[in-house]
C-alpha positions as a Python dict, from the first residue, in 0.01 Angstrom:
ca = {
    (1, 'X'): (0, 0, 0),
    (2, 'X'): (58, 67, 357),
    (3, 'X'): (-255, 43, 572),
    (4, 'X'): (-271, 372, 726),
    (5, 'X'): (-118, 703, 571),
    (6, 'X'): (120, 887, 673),
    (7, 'X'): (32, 1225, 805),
    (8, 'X'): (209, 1567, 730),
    (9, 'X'): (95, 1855, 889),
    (10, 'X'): (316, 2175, 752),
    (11, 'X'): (389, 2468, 989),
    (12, 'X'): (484, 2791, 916),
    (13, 'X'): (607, 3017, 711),
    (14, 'X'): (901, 3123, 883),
    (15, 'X'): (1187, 3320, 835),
    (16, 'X'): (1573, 3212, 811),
    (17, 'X'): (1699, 3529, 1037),
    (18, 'X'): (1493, 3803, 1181),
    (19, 'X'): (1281, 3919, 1512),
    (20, 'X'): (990, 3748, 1623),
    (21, 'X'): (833, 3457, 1676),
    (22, 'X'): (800, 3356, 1293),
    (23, 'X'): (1175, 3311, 1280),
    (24, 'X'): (1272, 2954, 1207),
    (25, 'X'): (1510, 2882, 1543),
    (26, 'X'): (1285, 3054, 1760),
    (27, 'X'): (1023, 2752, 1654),
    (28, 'X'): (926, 2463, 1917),
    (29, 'X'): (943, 2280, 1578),
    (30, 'X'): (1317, 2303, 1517),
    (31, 'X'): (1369, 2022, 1772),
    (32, 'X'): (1172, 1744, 1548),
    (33, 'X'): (1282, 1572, 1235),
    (34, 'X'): (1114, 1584, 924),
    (35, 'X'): (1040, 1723, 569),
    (36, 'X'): (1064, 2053, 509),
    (37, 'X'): (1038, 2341, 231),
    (38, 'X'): (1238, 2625, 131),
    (39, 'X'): (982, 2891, -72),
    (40, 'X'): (966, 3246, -185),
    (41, 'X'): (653, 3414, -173),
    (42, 'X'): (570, 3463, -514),
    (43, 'X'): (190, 3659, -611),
    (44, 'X'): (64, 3625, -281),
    (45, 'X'): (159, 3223, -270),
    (46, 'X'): (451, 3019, -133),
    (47, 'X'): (693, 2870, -443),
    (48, 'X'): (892, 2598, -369),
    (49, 'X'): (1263, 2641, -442),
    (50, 'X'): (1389, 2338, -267),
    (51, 'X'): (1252, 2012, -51),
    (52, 'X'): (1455, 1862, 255),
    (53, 'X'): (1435, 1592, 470),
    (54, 'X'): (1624, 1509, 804),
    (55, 'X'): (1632, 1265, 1111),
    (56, 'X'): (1814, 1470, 1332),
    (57, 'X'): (1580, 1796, 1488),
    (58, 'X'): (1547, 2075, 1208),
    (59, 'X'): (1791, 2299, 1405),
    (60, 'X'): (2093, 2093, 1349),
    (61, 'X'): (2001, 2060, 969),
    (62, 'X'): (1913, 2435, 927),
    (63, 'X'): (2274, 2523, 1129),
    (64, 'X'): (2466, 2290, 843),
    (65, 'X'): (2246, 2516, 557),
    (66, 'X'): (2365, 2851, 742),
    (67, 'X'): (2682, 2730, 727),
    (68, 'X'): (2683, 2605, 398),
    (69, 'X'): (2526, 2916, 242),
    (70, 'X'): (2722, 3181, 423),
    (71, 'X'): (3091, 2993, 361),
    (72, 'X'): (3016, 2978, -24),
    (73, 'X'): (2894, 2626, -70),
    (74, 'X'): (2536, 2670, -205),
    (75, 'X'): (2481, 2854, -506),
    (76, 'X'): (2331, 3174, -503),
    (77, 'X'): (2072, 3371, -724),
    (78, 'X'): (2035, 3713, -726),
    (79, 'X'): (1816, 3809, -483),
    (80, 'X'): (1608, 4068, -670),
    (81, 'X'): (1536, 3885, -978),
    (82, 'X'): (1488, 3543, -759),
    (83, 'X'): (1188, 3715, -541),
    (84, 'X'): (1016, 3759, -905),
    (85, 'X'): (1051, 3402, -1032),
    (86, 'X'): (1345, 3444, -1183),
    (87, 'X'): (1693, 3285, -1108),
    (88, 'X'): (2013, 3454, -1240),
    (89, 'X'): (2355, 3315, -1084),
    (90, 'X'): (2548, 3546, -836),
    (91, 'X'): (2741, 3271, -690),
    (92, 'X'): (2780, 2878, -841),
    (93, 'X'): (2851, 2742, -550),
    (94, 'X'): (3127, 2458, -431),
    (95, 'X'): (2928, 2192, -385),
    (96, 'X'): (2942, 1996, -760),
    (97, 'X'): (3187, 1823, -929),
    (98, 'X'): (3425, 2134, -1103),
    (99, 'X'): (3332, 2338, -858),
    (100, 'X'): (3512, 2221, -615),
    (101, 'X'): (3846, 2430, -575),
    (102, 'X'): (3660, 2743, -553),
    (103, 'X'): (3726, 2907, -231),
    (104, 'X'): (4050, 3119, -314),
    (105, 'X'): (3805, 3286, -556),
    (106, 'X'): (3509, 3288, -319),
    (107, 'X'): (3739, 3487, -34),
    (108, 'X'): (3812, 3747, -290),
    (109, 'X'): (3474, 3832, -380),
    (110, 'X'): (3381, 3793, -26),
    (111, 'X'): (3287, 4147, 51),
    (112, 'X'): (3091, 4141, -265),
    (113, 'X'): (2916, 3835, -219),
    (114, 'X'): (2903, 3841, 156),
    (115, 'X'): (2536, 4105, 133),
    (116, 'X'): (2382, 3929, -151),
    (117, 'X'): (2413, 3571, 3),
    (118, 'X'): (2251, 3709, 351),
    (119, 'X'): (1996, 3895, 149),
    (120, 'X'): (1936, 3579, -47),
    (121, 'X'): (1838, 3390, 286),
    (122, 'X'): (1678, 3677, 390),
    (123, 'X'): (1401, 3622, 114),
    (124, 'X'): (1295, 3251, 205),
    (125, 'X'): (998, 3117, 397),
    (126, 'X'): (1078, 2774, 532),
    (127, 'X'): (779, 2528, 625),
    (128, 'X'): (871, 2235, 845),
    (129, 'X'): (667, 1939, 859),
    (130, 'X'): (752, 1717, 1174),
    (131, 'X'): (773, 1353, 1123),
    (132, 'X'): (935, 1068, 1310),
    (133, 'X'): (996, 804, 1073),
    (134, 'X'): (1303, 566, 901),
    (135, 'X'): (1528, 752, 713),
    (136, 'X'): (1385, 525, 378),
    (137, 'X'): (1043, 649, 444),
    (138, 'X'): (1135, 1032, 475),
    (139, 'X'): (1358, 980, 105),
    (140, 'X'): (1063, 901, 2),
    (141, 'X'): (819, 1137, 136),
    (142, 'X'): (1098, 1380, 47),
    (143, 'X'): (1142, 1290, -334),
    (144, 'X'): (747, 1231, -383),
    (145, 'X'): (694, 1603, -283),
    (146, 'X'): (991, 1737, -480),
    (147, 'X'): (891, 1512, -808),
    (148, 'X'): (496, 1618, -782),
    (149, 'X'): (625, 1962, -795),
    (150, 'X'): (921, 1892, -1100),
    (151, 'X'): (593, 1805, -1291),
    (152, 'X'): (376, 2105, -1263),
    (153, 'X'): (366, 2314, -1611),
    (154, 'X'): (553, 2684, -1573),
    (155, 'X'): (729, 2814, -1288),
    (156, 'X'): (617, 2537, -1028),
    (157, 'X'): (822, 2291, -1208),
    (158, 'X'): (1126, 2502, -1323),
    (159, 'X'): (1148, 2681, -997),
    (160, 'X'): (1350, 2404, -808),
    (161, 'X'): (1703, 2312, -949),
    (162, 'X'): (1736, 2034, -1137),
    (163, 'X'): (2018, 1875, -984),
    (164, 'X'): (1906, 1752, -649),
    (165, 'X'): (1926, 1407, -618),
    (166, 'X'): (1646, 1202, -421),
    (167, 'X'): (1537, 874, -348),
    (168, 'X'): (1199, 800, -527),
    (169, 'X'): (1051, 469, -481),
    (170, 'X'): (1259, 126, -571),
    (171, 'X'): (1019, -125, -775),
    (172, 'X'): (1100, -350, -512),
    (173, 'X'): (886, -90, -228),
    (174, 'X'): (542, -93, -197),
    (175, 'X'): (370, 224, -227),
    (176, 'X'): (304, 467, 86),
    (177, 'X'): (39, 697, 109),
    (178, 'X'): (90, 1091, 259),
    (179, 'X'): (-191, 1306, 332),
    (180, 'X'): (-17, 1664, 373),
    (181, 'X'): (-212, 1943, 575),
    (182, 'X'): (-113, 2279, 519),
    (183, 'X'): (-304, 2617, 587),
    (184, 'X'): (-91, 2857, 326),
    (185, 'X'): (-99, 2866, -20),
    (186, 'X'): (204, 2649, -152),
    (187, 'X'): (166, 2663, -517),
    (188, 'X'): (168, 2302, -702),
    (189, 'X'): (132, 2102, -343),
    (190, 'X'): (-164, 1836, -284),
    (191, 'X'): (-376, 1702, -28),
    (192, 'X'): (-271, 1349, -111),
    (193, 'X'): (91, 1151, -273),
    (194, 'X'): (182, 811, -315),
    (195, 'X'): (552, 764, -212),
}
């Protein structure tokens, strides 16, 4: 086990688009790489739809998931029944195998799908935890957060999707320690994880 931990110390919640300074690009944050978490918040806590990490700062990640959400690449739930645990396809997406040659289809439902997927966005609060380490150690970090939360009972578990690939640990690694420090309620999350 590695001698001293490594430390995460989650900011925010912030918001994808918006005024103010709880919007996520408006954040002295977005210049750092890290881990970070896409929630809902869900009975007064923060539920964890998906975990991310990146080595470049958060802003060039984030500009790739605008991108990628707005041009019809990420699925999309619908945004009312998502806010109350509950996720119902709108849109599948492009990015998975059969999904693919979607796009003709995707233009013309555009001015359909074009509100829900910014209202969809609209609903997530995004915690970024700065950390500058080797891409290894942040798949890690990454897929130890994301796998503690697959294994909660009920919604905390089911609320991610299940096809996300990560990293865990290779037998061959030794085990790293994370303390995580966080100041909101993120359902399912720890004080402590071995990576």
């Amino acid at each position: 086990m590695s001698s001293s931990p490594y430390e995460l110390q989650w900011h925010g919640p912030y918001k994808w688009y918006g005024d103010g300074e709880d919007v996520l690009f408006s954040r002295p944050e977005i210049k750092q790489p890290g881990i970070y978490l896409w929630t809902i918040l869900f009975d007064g806590q923060y539920l964890t739809y998906y975990v991310g990490e990146t080595g470049r700062a958060f802003e060039e990640r984030f500009k790739e998931h605008t991108r990628d959400c707005l041009g019809g690449l990420y699925r999309v739930y619908d945004p009312d029944k998502f806010i109350t645990g509950k996720k119902e396809l709108s849109w599948e997406g492009m990015w998975k195998k059969g999904t693919r040659d979607r796009m003709g289809e995707f233009l013309i439902r555009f001015k359909e799908l074009a509100p829900i997927i910014h209202k969809f966005m609209g609903l997530f609060d995004m915690f970024l935890a700065p950390i500058d380490v080797d891409q290894r150690t942040r798949q890690r970090i990454e897929s130890a957060i994301a796998n503690h939360l697959y294994h909660q009972e009920g919604l905390i578990g089911t609320f991610q999707d299940n096809d996300i690939r990560y990293h865990p640990k290779r037998s061959d690694e030794e085990p790293i320690s994370v303390l995580m420090n966080y100041s909101k309620p993120i359902l399912g999350f720890c004080n402590k994880l071995i990576a």
